[in-house]
Each structure stands twice: as structure tokens, then as C-alpha cells.
C-alpha positions as CSV (number, residue, x, y, z in Angstrom):
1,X,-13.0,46.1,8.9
2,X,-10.5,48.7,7.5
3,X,-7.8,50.0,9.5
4,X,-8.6,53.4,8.3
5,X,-12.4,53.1,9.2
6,X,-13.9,55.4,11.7
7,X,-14.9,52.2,14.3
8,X,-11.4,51.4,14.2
9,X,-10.5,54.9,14.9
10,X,-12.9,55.1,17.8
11,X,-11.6,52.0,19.5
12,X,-7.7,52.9,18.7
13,X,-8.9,56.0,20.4
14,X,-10.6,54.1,23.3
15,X,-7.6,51.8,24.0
16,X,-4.7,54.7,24.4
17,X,-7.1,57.0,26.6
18,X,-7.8,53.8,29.0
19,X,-4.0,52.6,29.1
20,X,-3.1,56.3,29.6
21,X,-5.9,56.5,32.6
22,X,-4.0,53.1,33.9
23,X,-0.8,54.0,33.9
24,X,-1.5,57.3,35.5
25,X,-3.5,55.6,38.0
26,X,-1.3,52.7,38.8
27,X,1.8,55.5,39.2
28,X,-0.5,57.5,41.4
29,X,-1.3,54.4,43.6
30,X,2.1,53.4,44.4
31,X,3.0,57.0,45.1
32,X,-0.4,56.8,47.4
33,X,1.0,53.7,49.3
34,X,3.5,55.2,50.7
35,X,2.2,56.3,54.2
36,X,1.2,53.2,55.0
37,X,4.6,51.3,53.7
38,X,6.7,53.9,55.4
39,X,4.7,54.8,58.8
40,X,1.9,51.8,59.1
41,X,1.9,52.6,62.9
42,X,1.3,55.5,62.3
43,X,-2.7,55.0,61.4
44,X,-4.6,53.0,63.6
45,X,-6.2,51.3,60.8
46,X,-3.0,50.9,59.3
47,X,-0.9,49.2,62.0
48,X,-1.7,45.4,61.4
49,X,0.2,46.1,58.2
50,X,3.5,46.9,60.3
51,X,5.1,43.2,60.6
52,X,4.9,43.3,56.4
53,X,6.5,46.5,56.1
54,X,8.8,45.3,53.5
55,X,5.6,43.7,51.7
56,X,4.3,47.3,51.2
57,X,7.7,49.3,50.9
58,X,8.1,47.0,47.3
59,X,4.1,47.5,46.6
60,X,5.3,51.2,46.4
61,X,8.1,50.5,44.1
62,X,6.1,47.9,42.3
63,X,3.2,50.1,41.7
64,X,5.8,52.9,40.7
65,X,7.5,50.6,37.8
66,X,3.9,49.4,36.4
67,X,2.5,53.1,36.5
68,X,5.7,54.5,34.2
69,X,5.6,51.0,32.6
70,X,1.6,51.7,31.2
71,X,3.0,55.3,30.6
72,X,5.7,53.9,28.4
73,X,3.1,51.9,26.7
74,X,1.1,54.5,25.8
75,X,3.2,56.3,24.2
76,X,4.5,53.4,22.0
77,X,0.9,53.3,21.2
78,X,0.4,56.6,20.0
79,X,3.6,56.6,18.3
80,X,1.9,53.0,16.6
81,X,5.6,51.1,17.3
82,X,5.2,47.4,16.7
83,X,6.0,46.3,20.1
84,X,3.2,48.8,21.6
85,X,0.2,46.1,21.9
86,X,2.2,43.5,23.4
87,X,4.3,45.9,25.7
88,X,0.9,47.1,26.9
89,X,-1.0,43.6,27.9
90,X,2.0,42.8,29.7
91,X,2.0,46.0,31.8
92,X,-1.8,45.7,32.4
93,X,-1.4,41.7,33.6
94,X,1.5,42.6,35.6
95,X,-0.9,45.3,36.8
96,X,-4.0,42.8,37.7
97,X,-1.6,40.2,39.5
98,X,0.4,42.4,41.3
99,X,-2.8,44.5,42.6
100,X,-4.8,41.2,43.5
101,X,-1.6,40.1,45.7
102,X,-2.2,43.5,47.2
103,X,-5.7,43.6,48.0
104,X,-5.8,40.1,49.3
105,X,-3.0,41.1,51.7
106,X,-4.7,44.4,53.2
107,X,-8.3,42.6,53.3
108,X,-6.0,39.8,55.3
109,X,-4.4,42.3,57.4
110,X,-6.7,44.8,57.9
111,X,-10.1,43.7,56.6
112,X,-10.2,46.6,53.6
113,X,-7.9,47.1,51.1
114,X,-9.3,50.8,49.1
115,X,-8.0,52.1,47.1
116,X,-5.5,49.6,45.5
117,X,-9.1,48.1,44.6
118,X,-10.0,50.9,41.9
119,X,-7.2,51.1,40.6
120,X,-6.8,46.6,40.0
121,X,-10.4,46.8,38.9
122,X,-9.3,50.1,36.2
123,X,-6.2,47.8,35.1
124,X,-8.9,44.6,34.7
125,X,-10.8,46.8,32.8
126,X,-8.7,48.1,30.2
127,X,-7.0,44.3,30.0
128,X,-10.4,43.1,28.9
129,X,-11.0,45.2,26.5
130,X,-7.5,45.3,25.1
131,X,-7.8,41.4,24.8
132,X,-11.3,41.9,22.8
133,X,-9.1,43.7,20.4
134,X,-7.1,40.6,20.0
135,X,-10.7,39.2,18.3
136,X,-10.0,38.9,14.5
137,X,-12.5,40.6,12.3
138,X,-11.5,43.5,15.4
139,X,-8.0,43.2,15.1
140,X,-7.6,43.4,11.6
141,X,-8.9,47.0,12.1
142,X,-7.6,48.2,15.5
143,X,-4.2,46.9,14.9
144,X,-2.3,49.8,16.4
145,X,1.1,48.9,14.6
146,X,-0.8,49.8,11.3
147,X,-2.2,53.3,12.4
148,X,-0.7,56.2,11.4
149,X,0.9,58.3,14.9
150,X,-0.7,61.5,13.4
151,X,-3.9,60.0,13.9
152,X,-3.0,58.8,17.9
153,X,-2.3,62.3,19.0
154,X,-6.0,63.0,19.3
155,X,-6.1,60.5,21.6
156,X,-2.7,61.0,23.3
157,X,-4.1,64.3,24.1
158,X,-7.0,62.9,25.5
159,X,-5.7,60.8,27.9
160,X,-3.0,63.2,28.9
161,X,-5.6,65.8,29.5
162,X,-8.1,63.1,31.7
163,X,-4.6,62.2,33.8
164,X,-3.9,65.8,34.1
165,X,-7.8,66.2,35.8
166,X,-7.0,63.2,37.9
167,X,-3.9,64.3,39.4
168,X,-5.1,67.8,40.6
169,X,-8.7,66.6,42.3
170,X,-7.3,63.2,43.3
171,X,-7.1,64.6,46.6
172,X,-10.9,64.9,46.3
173,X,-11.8,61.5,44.6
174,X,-9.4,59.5,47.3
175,X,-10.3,61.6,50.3
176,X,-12.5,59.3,51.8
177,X,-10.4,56.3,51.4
178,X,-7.4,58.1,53.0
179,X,-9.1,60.3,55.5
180,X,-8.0,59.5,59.2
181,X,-8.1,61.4,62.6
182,X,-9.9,64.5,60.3
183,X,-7.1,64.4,58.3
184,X,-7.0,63.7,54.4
185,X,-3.7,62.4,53.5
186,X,-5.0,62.2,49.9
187,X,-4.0,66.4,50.2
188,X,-0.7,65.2,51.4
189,X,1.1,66.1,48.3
190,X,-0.5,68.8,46.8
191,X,2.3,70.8,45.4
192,X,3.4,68.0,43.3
193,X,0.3,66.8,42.1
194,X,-0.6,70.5,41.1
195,X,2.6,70.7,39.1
196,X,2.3,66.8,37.6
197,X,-1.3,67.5,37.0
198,X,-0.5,71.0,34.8
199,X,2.8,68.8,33.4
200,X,0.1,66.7,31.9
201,X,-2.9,69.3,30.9
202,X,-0.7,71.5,28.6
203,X,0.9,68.8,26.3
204,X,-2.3,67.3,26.6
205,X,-3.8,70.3,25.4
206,X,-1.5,71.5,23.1
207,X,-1.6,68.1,21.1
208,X,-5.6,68.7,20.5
209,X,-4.1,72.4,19.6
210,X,-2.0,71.3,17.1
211,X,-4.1,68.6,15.4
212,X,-6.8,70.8,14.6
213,X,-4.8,73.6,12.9
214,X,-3.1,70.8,11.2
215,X,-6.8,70.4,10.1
216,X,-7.5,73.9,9.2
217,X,-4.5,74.6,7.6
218,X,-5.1,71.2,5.3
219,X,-8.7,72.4,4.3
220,X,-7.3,75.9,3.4
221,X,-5.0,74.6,1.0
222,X,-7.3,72.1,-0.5
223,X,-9.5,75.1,-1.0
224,X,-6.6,77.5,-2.7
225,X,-5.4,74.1,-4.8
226,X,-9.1,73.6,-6.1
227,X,-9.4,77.7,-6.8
228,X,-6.2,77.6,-8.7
């Protein structure tokens, strides 16, 4: 399979929009943890967690690293560094054992452990898949170190833009996982996610923006060349 086929392309394209999505989420988990790390008595459904405080304070900071870690990754992707495939399986198995040490603490603790679960089975996902990649006659096509970065900001854009959406209605997609006394605490920080989610849209955005005039303007001058 050629490297410059569109199936490669496609899955190229797949791979950065997922590890974007999982960094994003992972950094947006952690974040979320931290009502119940800092104030576990807080929440009645949240106060068997208090005697492993310390536990969840460094699930926070974990979850914080791995989130800018599968950030970092991504980029190296789109940018097609060398390192970028490797750096990014490392992030996402850090991301599975580190969240499955989490869940089977709150299902100990408290008998439920949503939402760390979506975002462990996300980060299983996009592992999978990025370990299907590994699969020769695959491989010889997908190999990101090989792609051109010009033809990752498509799909840099992509997942910046799908982040961007995330962040500014996570307060609807989480509310019922971190809804208590009538209260969503998933709305908690709603300033910040607003300006993180907009932070994310417009580069986003602007990447698609610029890739297709790039296009434009490289089909006009093929024309004018051929008219000469």
C-alpha cells in the first residue's frame, strides 16, 4: 500500500483525530477529578473516597500529564516527527493502565467509577487501532514518519475542532455522571472551558481555512501555467 494512497490517508487521518480526542479527553478528566480529590466529603457518594485522598489528588495530576502527553503526541503526528508513533502508544498505554487502576479503585470504594470509564475505554480504543497500524502491509502505508505534515493539517484541524465541541458542551455530555444534590458540577467551570473550547475551534478552523486556499490557489496556477 503506498504511503501516498488515499486509504493511507484516510487512516493517517483517523489516527491524529482519535489521539487528539484522547488527549483532550484524558486532560479534561483529570481536570474533572478534582472535586472529588480535593473535597471527597463533600458528596455523599463521594466520601468513601476520603481515606485515599492522596490516591485521587495524583489521579488528577496523573490524568493532567497523560492529557498534555496525547496532546504532545499529536502534534508530533501531524508534524510526521519520527518519534510521533512511538511517543503516542506510550501515552495511550500509560493512559489504559493508569485509568484501569482508577476505575477499579472507585468501583472498590464507591461501587461506580463514571466517568474515568469513557474516557479508559476512548484511550483503549484508539490503542487498538493504533496497534492495527503496527500490521505490515498497513504500516508500510500509514507510517506517519513518512507523511508529508502538509497533508496532517487536515486532520489536525479536525481533531482540534471535535476537542474544541467537547470542551464547550462537556458540561452537557458529563452532567449526569456529575450531577449531585441538583447540582451539575460538570458546569463548574464554565468560563474556562468556553475559552479552552474557542482556544481550540479557531486554530482548528483556521487550519481547514488555510489548506483549502492552499488548494485553490494551487489549481489557479496550474490553470494560468497550462494557459501560458
Amino acid at each position: 500500500m503506498s504511503s501516498n494512497s488515499f486509504f493511507a490517508k484516510f487512516l493517517r487521518f483517523i489516527g491524529i483525530v482519535l489521539m487528539g480526542l484522547t488527549g483532550g479527553f484524558t486532560l479534561l478528566g483529570g481536570i474533572g477529578t478534582t472535586c472529588a480529590a480535593l473535597f471527597p466529603t463533600k458528596y455523599e457518594s463521594m466520601a468513601a473516597l476520603a481515606p485515599f485522598q492522596w490516591l485521587y489528588i495524583l489521579f488528577v495530576i496523573v490524568g493532567i500529564v497523560l492529557g498534555v502527553w496525547g496532546i504532545w503526541a499529536t502534534i508530533k503526528l501531524v508534524k510526521a516527527t519520527p518519534d510521533s508513533y512511538m511517543m503516542s502508544v506510550r501515552a495511550l498505554i500509560a493512559g489504559v493502565l493508569v485509568g484501569g487502576l482508577h476505575i477499579y479503585m472507585s468501583r472498590m470504594l464507591r461501587g461506580k467509577s463514571m466517568p474515568v470509564d469513557a474516557v479508559v475505554y476512548t484511550t483503549f480504543l484508539t490503542l487498538a487501532i493504533f496497534l492495527l497500524f503496527r500490521i505490515p502491509f498497513i504500516w508500510q502505508g500509514v507510517d506517519f514518519s513518512k507523511a508529508k505534515s502538509s497533508e496532517n493539517k487536515k486532520a489536525g484541524g479536525a481533531a482540534a475542532i471535535l476537542l474544541g465541541l467537547l470542551t464547550l458542551t462537556i458540561q452537557y455530555t458529563m452532567g449526569s455522571t456529575h450531577t449531585w444534590d441538583g447540582v451539575n458540577y460538570a458546569d463548574a467551570f464554565n468560563t474556562s472551558m468556553t475559552v479552552i473550547g474557542i482556544a481550540c475551534l479557531l486554530p482548528g478552523a483556521g487550519l481547514f481555512i488555510s489548506v483549502k486556499n492552499f488548494k485553490i490557489t494551487a489549481g489557479r496556477l496550474i490553470v494560468k501555467e497550462r494557459s501560458v
